[in-house]
N, C-alpha and C positions, 0 to 999 in steps of 0.2 A: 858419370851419367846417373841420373836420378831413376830410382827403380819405382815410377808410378804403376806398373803391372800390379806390382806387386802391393801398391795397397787400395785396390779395387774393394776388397772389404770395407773398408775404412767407407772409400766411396759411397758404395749400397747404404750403408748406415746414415752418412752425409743424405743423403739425397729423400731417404727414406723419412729422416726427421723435417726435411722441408715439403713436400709430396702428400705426406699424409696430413699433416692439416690445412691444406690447401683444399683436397678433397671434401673433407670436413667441414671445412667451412663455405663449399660450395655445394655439398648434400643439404646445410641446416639450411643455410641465407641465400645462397645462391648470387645476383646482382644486384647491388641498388642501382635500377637502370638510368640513365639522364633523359635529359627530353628528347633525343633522338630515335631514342628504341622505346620508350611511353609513350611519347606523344603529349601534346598539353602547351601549354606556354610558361615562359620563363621572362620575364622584369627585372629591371636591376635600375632601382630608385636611389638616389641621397634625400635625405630629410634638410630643411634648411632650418636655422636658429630662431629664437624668439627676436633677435636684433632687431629695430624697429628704426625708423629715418631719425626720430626725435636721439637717440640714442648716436646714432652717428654723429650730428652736429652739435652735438654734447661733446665728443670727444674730438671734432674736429676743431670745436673751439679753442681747444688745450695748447694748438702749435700755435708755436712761434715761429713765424715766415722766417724761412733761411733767407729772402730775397726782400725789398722796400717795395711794396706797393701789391703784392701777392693778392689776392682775392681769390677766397675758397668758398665754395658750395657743396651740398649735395643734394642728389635728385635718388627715386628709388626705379628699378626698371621690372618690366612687369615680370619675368621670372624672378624676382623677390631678391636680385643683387643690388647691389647701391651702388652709385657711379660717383666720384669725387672730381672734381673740376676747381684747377686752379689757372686764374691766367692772371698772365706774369708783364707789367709793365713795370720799366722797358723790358721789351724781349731778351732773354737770353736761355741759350742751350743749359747752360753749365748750372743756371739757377732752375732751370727747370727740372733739371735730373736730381738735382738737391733738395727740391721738394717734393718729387714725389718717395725717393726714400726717407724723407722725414713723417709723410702722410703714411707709409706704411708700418714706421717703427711706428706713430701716434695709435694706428688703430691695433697695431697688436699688442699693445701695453694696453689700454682703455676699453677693450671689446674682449667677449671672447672671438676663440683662436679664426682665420679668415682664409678662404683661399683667392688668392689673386688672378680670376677671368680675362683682364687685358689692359693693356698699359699703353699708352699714346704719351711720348714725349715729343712735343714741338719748340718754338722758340718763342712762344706767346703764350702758350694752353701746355696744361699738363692732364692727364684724364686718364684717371685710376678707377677701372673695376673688380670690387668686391663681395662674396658673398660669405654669408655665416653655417656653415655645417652645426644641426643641433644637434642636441643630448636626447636620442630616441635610443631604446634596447632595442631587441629583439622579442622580448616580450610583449613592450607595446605593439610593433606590428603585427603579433599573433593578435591581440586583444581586437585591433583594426579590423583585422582579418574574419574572425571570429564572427564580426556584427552583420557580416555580410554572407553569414555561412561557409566560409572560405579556411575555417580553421584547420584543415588539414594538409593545406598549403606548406612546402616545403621549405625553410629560409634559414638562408646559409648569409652570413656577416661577411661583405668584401671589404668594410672600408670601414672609418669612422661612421655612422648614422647614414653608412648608406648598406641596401641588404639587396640579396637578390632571390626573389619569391616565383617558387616553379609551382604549377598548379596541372591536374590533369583534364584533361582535353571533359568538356560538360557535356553531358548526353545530349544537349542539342547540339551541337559541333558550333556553337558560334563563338571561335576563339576571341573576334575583335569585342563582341559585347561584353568578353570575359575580361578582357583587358580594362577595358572600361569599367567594369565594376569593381576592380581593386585599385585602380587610378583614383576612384573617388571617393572608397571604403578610406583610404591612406590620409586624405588632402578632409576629407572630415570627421575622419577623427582625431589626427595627431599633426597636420598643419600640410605648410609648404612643399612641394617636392623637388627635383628633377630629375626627367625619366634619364638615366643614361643610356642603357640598351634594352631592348626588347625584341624577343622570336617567341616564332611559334610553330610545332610541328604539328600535324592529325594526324589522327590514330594510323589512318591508312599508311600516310608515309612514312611512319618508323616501322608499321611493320615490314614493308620494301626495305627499308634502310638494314634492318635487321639480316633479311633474307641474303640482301646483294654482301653485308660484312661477312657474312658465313660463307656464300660462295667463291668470295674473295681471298682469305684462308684456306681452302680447299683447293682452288686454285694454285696458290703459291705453292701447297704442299706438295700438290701433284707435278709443277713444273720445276720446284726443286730434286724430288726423287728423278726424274727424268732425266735434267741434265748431269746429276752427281754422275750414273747410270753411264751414263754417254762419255763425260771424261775420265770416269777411271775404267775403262773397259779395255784397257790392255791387262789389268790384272785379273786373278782370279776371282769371281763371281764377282761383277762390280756393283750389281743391287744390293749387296751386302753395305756395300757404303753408303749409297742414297738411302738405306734402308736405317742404317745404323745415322745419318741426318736426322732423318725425322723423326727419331725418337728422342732422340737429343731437343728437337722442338717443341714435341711433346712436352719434355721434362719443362723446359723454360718456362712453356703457355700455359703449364698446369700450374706452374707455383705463383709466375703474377696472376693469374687468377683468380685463383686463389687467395691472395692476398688480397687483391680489391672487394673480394667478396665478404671477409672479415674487416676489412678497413670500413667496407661501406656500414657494416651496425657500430663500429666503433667511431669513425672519423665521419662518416656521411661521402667517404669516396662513389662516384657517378658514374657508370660504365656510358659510354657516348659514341660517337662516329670519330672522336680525337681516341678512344682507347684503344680502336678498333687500328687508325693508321698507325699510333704509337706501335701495336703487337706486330704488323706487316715491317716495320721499319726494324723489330729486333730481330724477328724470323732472319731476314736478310743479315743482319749483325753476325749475327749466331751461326748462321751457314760459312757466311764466311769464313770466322771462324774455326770454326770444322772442316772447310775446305783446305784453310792452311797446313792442320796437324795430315789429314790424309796426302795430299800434297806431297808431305818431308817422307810418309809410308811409302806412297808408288816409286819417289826419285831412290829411297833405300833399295827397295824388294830389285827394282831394277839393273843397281849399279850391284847388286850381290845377292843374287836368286835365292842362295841358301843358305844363307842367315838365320839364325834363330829368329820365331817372328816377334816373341818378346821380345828381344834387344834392339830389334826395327822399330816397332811400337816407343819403346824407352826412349831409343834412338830422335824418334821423331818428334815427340811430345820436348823435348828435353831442349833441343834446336829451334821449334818456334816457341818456347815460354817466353823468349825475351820479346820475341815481341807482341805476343798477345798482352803481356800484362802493360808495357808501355801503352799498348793502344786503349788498354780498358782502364787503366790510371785516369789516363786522359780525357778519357769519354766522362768516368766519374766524376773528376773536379768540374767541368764546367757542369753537369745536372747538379752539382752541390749550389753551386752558385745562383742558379736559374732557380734552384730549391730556396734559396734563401733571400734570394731578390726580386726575384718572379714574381708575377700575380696569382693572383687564389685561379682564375680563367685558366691557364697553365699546367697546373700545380698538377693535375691526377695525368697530362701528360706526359711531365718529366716525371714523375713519380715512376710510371711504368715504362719508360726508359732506363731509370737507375735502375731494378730489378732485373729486367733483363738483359741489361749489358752484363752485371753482376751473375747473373745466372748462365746465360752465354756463354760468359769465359771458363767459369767452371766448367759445365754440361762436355766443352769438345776438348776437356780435358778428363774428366772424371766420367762421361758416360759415353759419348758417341765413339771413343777409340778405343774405351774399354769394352763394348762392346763385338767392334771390330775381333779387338785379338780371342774372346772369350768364343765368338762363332768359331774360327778359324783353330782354336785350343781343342775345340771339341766340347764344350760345357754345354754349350747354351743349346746345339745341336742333343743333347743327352738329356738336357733338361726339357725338350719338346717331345724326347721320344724318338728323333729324327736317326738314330743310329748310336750305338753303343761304342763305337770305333772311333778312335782319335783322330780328326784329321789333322791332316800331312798338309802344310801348303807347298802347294804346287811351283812347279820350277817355273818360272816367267819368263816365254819368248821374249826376245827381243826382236821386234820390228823394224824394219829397215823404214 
């Protein structure tokens, strides 16, 4: 049996180096909030290429028909993709799936690189659309931005030449003419677009948004303390346990916080209405958690009232490792993967899921049952002033 009572120090130090610059960096920075809790609008354009039709039939000229009698064109469509049309006399299936992957090696050897919109094969017609992603920075969009007074506009790179530009809410509240005026700040100064996605919150609704995520939190914490309360109440002082949960929550919600708060001057991480469910989704994790290790406490104290309560505690901690760390292995590798294949849209979600699982599993192992045994030792009771006297845990009825 692993003697983790015994390096509760260790602990306080562990937790202490995480905790305080969390703090830190949530006294200097605090949030970098998203549009939910600002308010403003958010856009998310791709730029399209200089490609131009002459330039396609340039390069469509270059094939040679996989099939006798092929006939190819091209036309441009008014969202600035080009449509390639071959039709195939005589008809066949086999020749028409053979040119349309010959028309697509052509244009991506002969064009820049292309993404593929939609594909019609028949037994007559073949009908490939394409469009060209261009070579726009980041930079350029500020400059865009810039001419329309908008330079203080947020923009974060989700894709090749495509960016997504958050703006705050204008003192006239007219989000759509705001929209409007960088829809066309973009399209004349630096060309083509398409709009991918677009919201927008006002000011009013993130501050609700704001209010109801706070009360949400509070919530959980108060009907967490509650029910711990409720199911361990055959032992001795069982708020000790709900009690000794939510500081354990604390610790978790203080460190991803903490972290988003430094990520956000370092990385541009976004606190949102998604960080807000991410932290209710680890709260829940984390209780869990800690509901297990207390759990393996009550079934000890019960099946042997007079037990030392450290080797209950050891006891206990020692019996669920295996499976806390299985479940939190688990939980890690797939946020790895969501981390690494995910979208940028995503990204500061799974972000504060890996922390908090990661935090989590420590917390109901290094704080919320170290706390437990440290009340029940007499410490912590001494170190509030609460009495000078060691307690005694008490002998525990059993209930019929």
């Amino acid at each position: 049996m692993i003697d983790f009572v015994g390096r509760r120090r260790f602990y306080a130090v562990i937790s202490l180096l995480m905790i305080v610059p969390s703090l830190i960096g949530l006294a200097l920075w605090q949030f970098e909030a998203g549009l939910d809790f600002a308010g403003g609008l958010e856009t998310e354009v791709r730029f399209l290429g200089e490609t131009d039709l002459d330039d396609v039939n340039e390069a469509i000229e270059q094939i040679d028909p996989a099939s006798e009698g092929a006939l190819l064109s091209a036309s441009q469509a008014d969202d600035g993709a080009f449509v390639i049309t071959a039709t195939l006399s005589p008809p066949s299936l086999d020749d028409g799936l053979a040119v349309s992957q010959l028309i697509t090696d052509t244009l991506d050897s002969e064009l820049p690189p292309s993404v593929s919109l939609d594909l019609d094969v028949g037994e007559s017609e073949v009908r490939s659309e394409f469009w060209f992603p261009g070579s726009v920075t980041q930079d350029d969009v500020r400059a865009a931005l810039e001419a329309v007074n908008l330079g203080d506009a947020r923009i974060q790179a989700t894709a090749d030449s495509a960016y997504r530009v958050r703006v705050e809410q204008p003192s006239d509240g007219d989000l759509e003419r705001l929209r409007q005026r960088i829809n066309e700040a973009l399209r004349g100064e630096i060309g083509p677009i398409v709009v991918l996605q677009s919201s927008s919150v006002s000011g009013t609704l993130s501050v609700e948004i704001a209010r109801d995520a706070g009360v949400a939190l509070a919530v959980a914490a108060a009907a967490i303390l509650i029910y711990i309360s409720l199911a361990f109440r055959r032992l001795p002082n069982p708020v000790l346990y709900g009690s000794a949960a939510i500081v354990a929550l604390l610790h978790d919600v203080t460190i991803v916080a903490g972290a988003f708060a430094i990520g956000g001057q370092i990385a541009g991480l976004e606190v949102n209405a998604m960080f807000v469910t991410a932290l209710l989704a680890i709260i829940g994790y984390s209780v869990n958690d800690t509901i297990v290790v207390f759990d393996r406490i009550r079934e000890n104290l019960l099946l042997d009232p007079r037990e030392d309560f450290r080797r209950v505690v050891n006891a206990a901690i020692t019996q669920s490792l295996g499976r806390s760390l299985n479940t939190s292995i688990t939980v890690v590798l797939a946020l790895l993967a969501l981390l690494l294949i995910g979208g940028v849209t995503i990204r500061p979600f799974v972000v504060v899921l890996f922390i908090g699982t990661v935090a989590g599993t420590y917390s109901s192992i290094a704080v919320a049952s170290q706390i437990v045994y440290l009340w029940q030792d007499g410490t912590l009771p001494r170190l509030f002033r609460l009495g000078d006297e060691r307690r005694v845990v008490r002998r525990v009825e059993r209930r019929a």
